[in-house]
C-alpha positions, 0 to 999 in steps of 0.5 A: 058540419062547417070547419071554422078557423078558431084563434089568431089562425083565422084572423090572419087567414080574413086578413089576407084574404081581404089584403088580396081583394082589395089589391084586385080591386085597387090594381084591376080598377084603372084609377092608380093613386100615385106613389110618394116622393120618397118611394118613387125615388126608391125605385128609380134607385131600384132594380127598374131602369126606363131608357132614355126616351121612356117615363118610370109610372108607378101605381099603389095598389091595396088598402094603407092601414095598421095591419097592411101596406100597398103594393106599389107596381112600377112599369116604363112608358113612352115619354115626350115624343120628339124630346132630345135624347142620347142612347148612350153610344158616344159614336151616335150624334143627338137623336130624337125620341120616337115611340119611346126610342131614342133615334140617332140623328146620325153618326160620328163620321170617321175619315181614314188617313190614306188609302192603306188604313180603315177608320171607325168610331170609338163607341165608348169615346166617340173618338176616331181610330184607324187600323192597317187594311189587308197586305195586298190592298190596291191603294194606288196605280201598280201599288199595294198596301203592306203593314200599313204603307203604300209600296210599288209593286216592283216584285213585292216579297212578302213573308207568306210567298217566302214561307218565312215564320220569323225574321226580318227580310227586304219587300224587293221594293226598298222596304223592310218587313217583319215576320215575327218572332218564335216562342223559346226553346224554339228560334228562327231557323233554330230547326235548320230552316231559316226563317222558321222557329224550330228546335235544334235537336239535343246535343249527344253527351259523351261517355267515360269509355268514349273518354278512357276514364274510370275515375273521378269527373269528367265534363259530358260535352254538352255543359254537363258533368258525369262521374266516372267511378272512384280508385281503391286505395293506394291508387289515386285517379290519375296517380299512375300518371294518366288522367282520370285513370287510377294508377299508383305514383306520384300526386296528380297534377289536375289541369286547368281551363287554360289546358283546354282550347279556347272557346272550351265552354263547360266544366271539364274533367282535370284528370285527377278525379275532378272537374274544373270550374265553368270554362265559358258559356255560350250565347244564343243561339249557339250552345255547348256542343251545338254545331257537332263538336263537344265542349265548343260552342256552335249551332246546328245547320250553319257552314262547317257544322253538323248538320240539323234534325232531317239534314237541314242546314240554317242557310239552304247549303246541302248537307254532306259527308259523313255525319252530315256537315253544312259545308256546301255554300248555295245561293251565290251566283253561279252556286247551287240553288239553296233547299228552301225560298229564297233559293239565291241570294239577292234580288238579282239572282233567280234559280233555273233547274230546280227540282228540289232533293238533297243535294238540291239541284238548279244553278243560281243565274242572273236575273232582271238584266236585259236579255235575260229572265225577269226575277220573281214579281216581275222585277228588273233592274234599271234600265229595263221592263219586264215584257210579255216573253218573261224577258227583261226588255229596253229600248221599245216604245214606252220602255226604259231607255237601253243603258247603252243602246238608248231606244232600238225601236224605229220611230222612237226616242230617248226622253229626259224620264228615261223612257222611249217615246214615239218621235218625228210625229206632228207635235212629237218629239224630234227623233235622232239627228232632228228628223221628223216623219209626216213631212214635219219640221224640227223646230227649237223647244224643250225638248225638240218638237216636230211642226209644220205649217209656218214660214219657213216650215213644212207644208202639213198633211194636204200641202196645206200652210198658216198664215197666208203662206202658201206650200212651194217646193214642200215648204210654206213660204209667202205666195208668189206674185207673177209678172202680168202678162201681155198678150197679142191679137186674139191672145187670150186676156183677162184677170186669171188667164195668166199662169197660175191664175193671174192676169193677163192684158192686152199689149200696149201700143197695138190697138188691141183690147180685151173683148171676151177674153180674147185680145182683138183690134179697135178702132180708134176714136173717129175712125170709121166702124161697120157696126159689127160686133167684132168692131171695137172702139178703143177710146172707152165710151165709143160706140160705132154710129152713123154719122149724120150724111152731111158731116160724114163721108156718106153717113158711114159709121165711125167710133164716137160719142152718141149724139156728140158732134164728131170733130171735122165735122160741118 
């Protein structure tokens, strides 16, 4: 037996059945129809959104007739490969789509206006900004980044080697630097510590016993107003003629804000049972009864008042006596140290011996002078540095100059920057009273300079001289020219045999000549020669010949021309 769906139920249920078919087969058949204009930007306007490099494709799927619509099926495929595109980040510079991506073709390049600040690149405006690097950056030679500022290091205070929370403070190198401030009820050094937020401790209020009254109001010495009790009939608070006590007489005369001492703050008590008006308020940091005394403004921890919470005093000074008062000064030169950084006062003070406690121990001594320690950081006054025993120096090579000394180190001399520089060097400055080492000369020029080598200066190094001069006696002077020298018989002559190497010749009028270097005699022209080697004619050309027998006495051989007939003869 076979169940069949009668009436409408059936109809809707071959409905469906066929609406799911047909989407099978319109979605399943690769041949999407394409949308209409409307629903395509129906769904453009939709919940679907396709990145800048993609295409939004959407496909009917299923039969359009009275009792149907389509099923329309969106999807984001890749678009133009290589189109121009902006993904959006305004610090990215136009890109390039690429398998439907948009790729950047780079970045908006952010330059940071000096070496203490980091610039990067607004992404929803592509505009620059810069922010402050770390305190402690190296920005430069012997310099650091502080709040945004390139500072020399000169003994740079900062607020966390201070262990200060609030307040301002000098950096040691002429700046000022910030350390906060504190959130109420706390203020800076509000606890006793300077330059920490703390809380000073509440102010202890007075008692009617404390003040010998049973009647009436009477002001607690902390701003505040207290009851004392009421008088029974007849008596009156202060009737009897003492203030804010129930007696019988005549009325009480009540007093006034004037009765009390200036700088009275709060209501008082007037004697007869009430309370005058608000006498004076106080300005913070101070309050009514802060500094220990009631009825007065002050503040805990500062000289000649009591003392904060834990003994604490605002400036460091030891707290002392009975109840505890700041009375003790510290942090001047030659006091006691103070309990808390900075132990002394001024960057010219530093604390030996101090261990803490209370009283706290340790002297407060001068520092950063010449001859004594360097002060925190490595700092010393003008006219010193900071050498390798912790000591203030001056007056060695490549330190300051002493104030009075100028340089102490031989070999060194005070420069117009301040600084002892090496002297009396070739090429280097004049040391005092214009000597120069390495046999140099003191020559003018700004400053003196140390030469050689030149007229009238010293010899270099290898008594060496410039142009064409020659070392004598230690200067470089013009060479010297010697007299020629005249030699006699076998003497010796020629171009160098004279002093220094320079000529020597043959004296004149003595028949001598320069044979061999050695000076020998000649023979004179038509004089008779032996031929011998020895025999030298002097008239230049001669030679010794044989004469031809007839002309000559016998052929001897005289000094004459070769081959020239030798006067006298036939």
């Amino acid at each position: 037996m076979h169940l069949r769906p009668r009436g409408r139920p059936a109809v809707l249920f071959v409905a469906l059945f066929s609406l799911l078919a047909a989407i099978v087969a319109g979605c399943s058949s690769g041949n999407p129809s394409e949308t209409t204009g409307s629903a395509s930007q129906a769904l453009r306007e939709g919940p679907i959104k396709c990145g800048p490099c993609e295409l939004l494709e959407c496909q009917t799927c299923g039969p359009e007739d009275g009792c149907h619509k389509p099923v329309i099926s969106c999807t984001c495929n890749p678009g133009d490969e290589g189109a121009t595109c902006n993904d959006g980040n305004k610090c990215d510079l136009v890109g390039t789509c690429s398998s439907g991506s948009c790729v950047a073709n780079g970045k908006v390049t952010c330059a940071a206006p000096d070496a203490c600040h980091v610039a990067t690149c607004v992404s929803t405006t592509g505009a620059c900004a810069s922010s402050p690097v770390a305190d402690g950056t190296p920005c430069g030679t012997g310099e650091v980044c502080s709040s945004g500022t390139c500072v020399a290091t000169c003994g740079l205070i900062t607020c966390a080697n201070q262990h200060m929370q609030c307040g301002q403070t000098g950096d040691g190198c002429g700046h000022i630097i910030d350390c906060g401030t504190c959130t109420a009820p706390e203020t800076c050094g509000g606890g006793g510590v300077p330059s920490v937020c703390g809380a000073p401790p509440a102010c202890t209020r007075l008692t009617c016993a404390q003040l010998g009254a049973n009647c009436g109001q009477q002001g607690d010495g902390c701003g505040g107003v207290m009851k004392c009790g009421s008088c029974t009939a007849p008596e009156t608070c202060g009737g009897g003629g003492v203030r804010s006590v129930c007696g019988g007489g005549p009325p009480c005369q009540p007093k006034t804000c004037a009765s009390y001492p200036a700088g009275t703050c709060g209501p008082q008590a007037d004697g007869c049972g009430g309370a005058t008006p608000n006498c004076g308020t106080c300005t913070a940091p101070e309050s009514c009864g802060g500094g220990g005394k009631w009825s007065l403004c002050g503040q805990c921890g500062v000289p000649g008042s009591e003392c904060c919470s834990g003994s604490a005093c605002q400036f460091g000074e030891n707290c002392t006596g009975t109840g505890g008062t700041c009375s003790d000064t510290c942090g001047a030169l030659g006091g006691s140290c103070c309990r808390t950084g900075p132990f002394c006062n001024g960057i010219d003070t530093a604390c030996k011996g101090y261990t803490g406690g209370d009283p706290a121990t340790g002297t407060c001594t001068a520092c950063g002078v010449v001859g004594e320690d360097c002060c925190a950081g490595g700092y010393c006054n003008a006219g010193g540095t900071c050498g390798g025993s912790g000591k203030c120096e001056c007056g060695k090579a490549d330190q300051p100059c002493c104030v009075v000394a100028g340089c102490t180190q031989a070999g060194t001399v005070c420069a117009s920057s301040g600084t002892c520089v090496t002297c009396g060097a070739l090429g280097d400055e004049c040391c005092a009273n214009g000597t120069c080492n390495q046999g140099g000369t003191c020559v003018p020029s700004t400053p003196p300079q140390c030469a050689c080598g030149q007229l009238n200066q010293a010899c270099c190094p290898g008594a060496s001289c410039n142009g064409g001069n020659t070392c004598q006696n230690g200067l470089c002077a013009p060479p010297q020219v010697a007299p020629l020298q005249c030699r006699t018989a076998n003497e010796t002559c020629g171009p160098t045999e004279g002093p220094n190497g320079t000529p020597a010749y043959c004296c004149p009028g003595s028949n001598l000549i320069c044979n061999y270097n050695i000076c020998k005699p000649c023979i004179t022209h038509g004089a008779d020669c032996t031929q011998e080697v020895s025999d030298i004619c002097c008239t230049f050309g001669d030679v010794c010949v044989i004469g031809d027998g007839e002309a000559m006495d016998n052929g001897a051989a005289v000094c004459g021309v070769p081959d020239t007939p030798i006067p006298g003869g036939g």
